[in-house]
N, C-alpha and C positions, 0 to 999 in steps of 0.2 A: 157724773151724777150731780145730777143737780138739788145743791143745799137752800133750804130759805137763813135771811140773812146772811150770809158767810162769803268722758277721752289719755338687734338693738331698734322708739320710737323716734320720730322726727314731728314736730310742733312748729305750728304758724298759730301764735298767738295774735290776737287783736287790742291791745289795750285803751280801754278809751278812759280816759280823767278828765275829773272835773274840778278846776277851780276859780273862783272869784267869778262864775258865770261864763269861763269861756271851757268849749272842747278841743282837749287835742289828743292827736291820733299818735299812737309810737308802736314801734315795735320793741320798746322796752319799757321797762317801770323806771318812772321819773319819781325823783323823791319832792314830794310835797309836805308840808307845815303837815307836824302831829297833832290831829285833830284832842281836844282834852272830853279824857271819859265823862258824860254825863252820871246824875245822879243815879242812881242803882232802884229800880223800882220795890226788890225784896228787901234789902239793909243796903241803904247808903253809906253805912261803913266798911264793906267789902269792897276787896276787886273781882268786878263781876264782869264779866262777857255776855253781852245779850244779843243771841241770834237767832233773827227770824229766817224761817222757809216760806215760800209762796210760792204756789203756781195759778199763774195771774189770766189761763187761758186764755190768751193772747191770741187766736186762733186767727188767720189772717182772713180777709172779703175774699169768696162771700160766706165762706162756713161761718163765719159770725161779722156781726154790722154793728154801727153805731158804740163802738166800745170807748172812742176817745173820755167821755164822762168819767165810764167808771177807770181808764188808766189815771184819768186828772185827779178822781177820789182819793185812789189808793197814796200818789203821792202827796197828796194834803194832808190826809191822815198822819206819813212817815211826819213830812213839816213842823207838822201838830204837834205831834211824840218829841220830835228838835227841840221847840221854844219848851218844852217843860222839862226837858232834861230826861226822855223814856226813852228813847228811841233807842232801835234795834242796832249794834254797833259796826253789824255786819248781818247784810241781807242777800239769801240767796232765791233766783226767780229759776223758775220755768214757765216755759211755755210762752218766754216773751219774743213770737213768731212775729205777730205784728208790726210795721215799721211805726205805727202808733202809739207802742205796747213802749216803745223808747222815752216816755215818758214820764216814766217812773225811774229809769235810770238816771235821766236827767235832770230832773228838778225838784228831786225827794233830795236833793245836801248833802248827797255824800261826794266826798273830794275824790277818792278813788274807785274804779270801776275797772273789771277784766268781761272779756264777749268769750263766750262760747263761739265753735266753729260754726262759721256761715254754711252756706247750700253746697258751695265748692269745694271747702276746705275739708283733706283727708290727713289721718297720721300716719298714712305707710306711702312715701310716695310711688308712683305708677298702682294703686290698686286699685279697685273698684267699688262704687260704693254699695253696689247688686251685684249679686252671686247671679248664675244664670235660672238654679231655682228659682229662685225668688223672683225673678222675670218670670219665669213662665208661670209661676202661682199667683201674683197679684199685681203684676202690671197690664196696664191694658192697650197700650202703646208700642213701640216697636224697641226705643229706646229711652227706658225710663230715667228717671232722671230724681233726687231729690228737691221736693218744690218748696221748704223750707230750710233755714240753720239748725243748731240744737235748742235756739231758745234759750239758753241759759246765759245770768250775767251772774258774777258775784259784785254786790255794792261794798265798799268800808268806811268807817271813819278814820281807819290806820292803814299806815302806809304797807301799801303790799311789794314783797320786794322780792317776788319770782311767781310765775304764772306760766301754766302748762294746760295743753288739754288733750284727750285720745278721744276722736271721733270712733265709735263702736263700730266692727270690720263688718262687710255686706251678711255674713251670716247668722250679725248678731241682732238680729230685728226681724219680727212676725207681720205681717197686714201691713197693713194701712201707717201702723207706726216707721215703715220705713219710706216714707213719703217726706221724713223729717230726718235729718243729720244729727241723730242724738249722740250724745258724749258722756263721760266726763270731765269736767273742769275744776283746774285746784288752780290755787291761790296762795302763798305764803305770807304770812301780815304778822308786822310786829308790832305790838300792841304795850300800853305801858305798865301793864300787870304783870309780868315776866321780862330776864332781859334776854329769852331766849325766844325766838317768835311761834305765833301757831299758826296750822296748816288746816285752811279750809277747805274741803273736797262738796260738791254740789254735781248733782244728776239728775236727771229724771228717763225709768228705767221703760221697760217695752209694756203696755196697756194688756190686760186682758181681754173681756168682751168688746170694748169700744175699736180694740186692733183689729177684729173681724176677719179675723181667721181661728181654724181649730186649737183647740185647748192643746195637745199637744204639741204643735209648734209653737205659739204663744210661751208656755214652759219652756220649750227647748232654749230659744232666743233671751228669755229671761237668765236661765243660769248660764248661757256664754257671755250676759252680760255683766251679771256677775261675777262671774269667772275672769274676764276683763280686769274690773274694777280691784279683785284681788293681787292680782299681776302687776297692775298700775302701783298699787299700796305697796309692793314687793320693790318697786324699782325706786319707787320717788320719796317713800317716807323714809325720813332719814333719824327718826328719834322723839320728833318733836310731839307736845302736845296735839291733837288731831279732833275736828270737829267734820263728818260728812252729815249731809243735812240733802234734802229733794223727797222726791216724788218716786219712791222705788218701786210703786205697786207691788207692793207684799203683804197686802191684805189679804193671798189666796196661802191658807198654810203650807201647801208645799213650797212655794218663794220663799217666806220668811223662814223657814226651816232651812232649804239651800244656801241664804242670804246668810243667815247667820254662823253657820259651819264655815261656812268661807270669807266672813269677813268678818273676825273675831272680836271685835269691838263691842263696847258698853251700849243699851238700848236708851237713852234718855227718859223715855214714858219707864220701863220699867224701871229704872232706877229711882224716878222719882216717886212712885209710885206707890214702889217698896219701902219709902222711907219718908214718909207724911211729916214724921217730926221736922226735919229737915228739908222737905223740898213741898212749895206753897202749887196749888191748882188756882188759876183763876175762876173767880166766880162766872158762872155760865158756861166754863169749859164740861164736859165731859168726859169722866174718866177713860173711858172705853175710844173714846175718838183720839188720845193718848198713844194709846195702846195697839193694838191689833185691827180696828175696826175704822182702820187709815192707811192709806197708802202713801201721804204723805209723814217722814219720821226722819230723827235724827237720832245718830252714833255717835259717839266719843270712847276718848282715852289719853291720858296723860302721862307720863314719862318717871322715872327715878327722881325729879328734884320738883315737877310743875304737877298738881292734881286737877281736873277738874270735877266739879260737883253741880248737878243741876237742882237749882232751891227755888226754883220757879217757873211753871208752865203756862202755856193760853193757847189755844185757837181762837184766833181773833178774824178783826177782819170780816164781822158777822153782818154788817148790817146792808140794808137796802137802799140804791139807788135809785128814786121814781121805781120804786117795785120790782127793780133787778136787782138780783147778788152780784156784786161787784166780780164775784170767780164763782165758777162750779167746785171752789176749792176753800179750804178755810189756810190763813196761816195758822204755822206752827212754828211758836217762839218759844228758846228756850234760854234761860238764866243760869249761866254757869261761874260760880265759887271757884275763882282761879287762887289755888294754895300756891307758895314756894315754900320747899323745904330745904334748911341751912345744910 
């Protein structure tokens, strides 16, 4: 919809970092210089974690043209956010299909970066990424094939020091959304506000009307997606403080009703929402786009000794390029109050 202004598994990880201007490619996390927390936009006397989500519809030529401008924007903007000390500490994308859409991975300043699974890449080796269903309901070809990755990167300023992803199995995608190698993608990052690290999870879930197929299979492939992602939480989270953040499309109430039974985490928009004293809205944000009336959102939860508190929200990312929205998507940043308790 278009706004005005605004993965026992097996893992083939991609890592790609950035530093001093040069990329290099590993198959492990290299450690790099701890980038130092900028200033805190809500109280620059906390330690605060500021993380944005964006799905930056990245959609490759020719479903969408001429998008290098607005990838160039979007990273000027992070840039921007850098030289004043706001910037998001850690950024999760969707929908970065585009090989243009690499743009923003690379030259928005952040030293570390983990890639979602490419077009080829599976978590269960020898399977298939179509069920035969699914062939015969929405491919139109003989042997179909995924003609994008999952689009997902996560960006950090801190060192991420394990990265994993589950490409979602052939049965768990509706339409047209399996035309794309969607996942999940985590991230482990140690950051200087605890000395215990936090674990980032980042997805973007199967589309409703835009997957163009029936409402009941759409549903169906959503709660194995989630069903998925509960599983994944079950095998890899290991204690730690936990931030998932994407594009879940559960703006339909049955998703977020499923969503939430099975992945029992804290709502961010609710939270903060619920507690105005304590958690600040940006001006121009919208409560309800917060909340429910988005399919972009974030989850959390923290542990025995690490809390987090969200005391600051925005959908940003509002404005107009020569008369385009940079995304049919708004970000969704959220500010979270990292406590330790003795």
């Amino acid at each position: 919809m278009l706004r005005k202004q605004r993965l026992v598994y097996s893992f083939l990880v991609e890592i790609t970092m950035q530093k001093a201007g040069y990329l290099l490619k590993s198959m492990c996390v290299v450690g790099l210089a701890l980038s130092a927390a900028g200033p805190v936009m809500a109280d620059d006397k906390k330690p605060v974690l500021r993380v944005l989500s964006y799905n930056i519809n990245g959609l490759p030529a020719p479903l969408k043209k001429n998008k290098r401008p607005l990838y160039e924007r979007i990273a000027e903007i992070l840039r921007d956010r850098r030289e004043a000390g706001t910037q998001p500490h850690v950024v999760v994308l969707q929908e970065a299909f585009d090989k243009g859409s690499r743009i923003v991975a690379d030259t928005s300043g952040y030293s570390y970066a983990v890639k979602g699974p490419g077009r080829r890449d599976t978590s269960k080796a020898g399977s298939a990424h179509w069920t035969q269903g699914t062939r015969r309901a929405y491919a139109q070809r003989p042997t179909p094939q995924k003609i994008t990755g999952s689009g997902l990167y996560i960006l950090s300023d801190f060192p991420i020091v394990d990265a994993k992803y589950k490409a979602f199995d052939s049965d768990a995608c509706a339409g047209l959304d399996c035309l794309s190698n969607k996942a999940i993608q985590f991230a482990r990052i140690e950051t200087p506000f605890a000395s215990e690290p936090i674990d980032i999870v980042n997805s973007h879930f199967n589309s409703r009307g835009s997957a163009k197929a029936p409402g009941k299979i759409t549903l169906k492939a959503h709660k194995r997606q989630t069903d998925t992602l509960a599983k994944f939480l079950d095998q890899f989270r290991t204690g730690h403080p936990i931030v998932i953040a994407g594009d879940f499309n559960t703006k339909q109430d049955k998703r977020y009703a499923y969503f939430r039974e099975h992945v029992p985490l804290v709502d961010a928009g609710e939270n903060c929402l619920g507690n105005k004293t304590l958690c600040l809205v940006a001006e121009g944000t919208k409560e309800d786009e917060l909340l429910y009336r988005t399919n972009d959102k974030q989850f959390y939860d923290g542990n025995a000794t690490v809390s987090l508190t969200p005391i600051w929200m925005a959908r940003n990312f509002d404005e107009l390029l020569d008369g385009r929205p940079l995304s049919d998507h708004l970000g969704y940043e959220v500010h979270y109050e990292v406590t330790v308790r003795d």
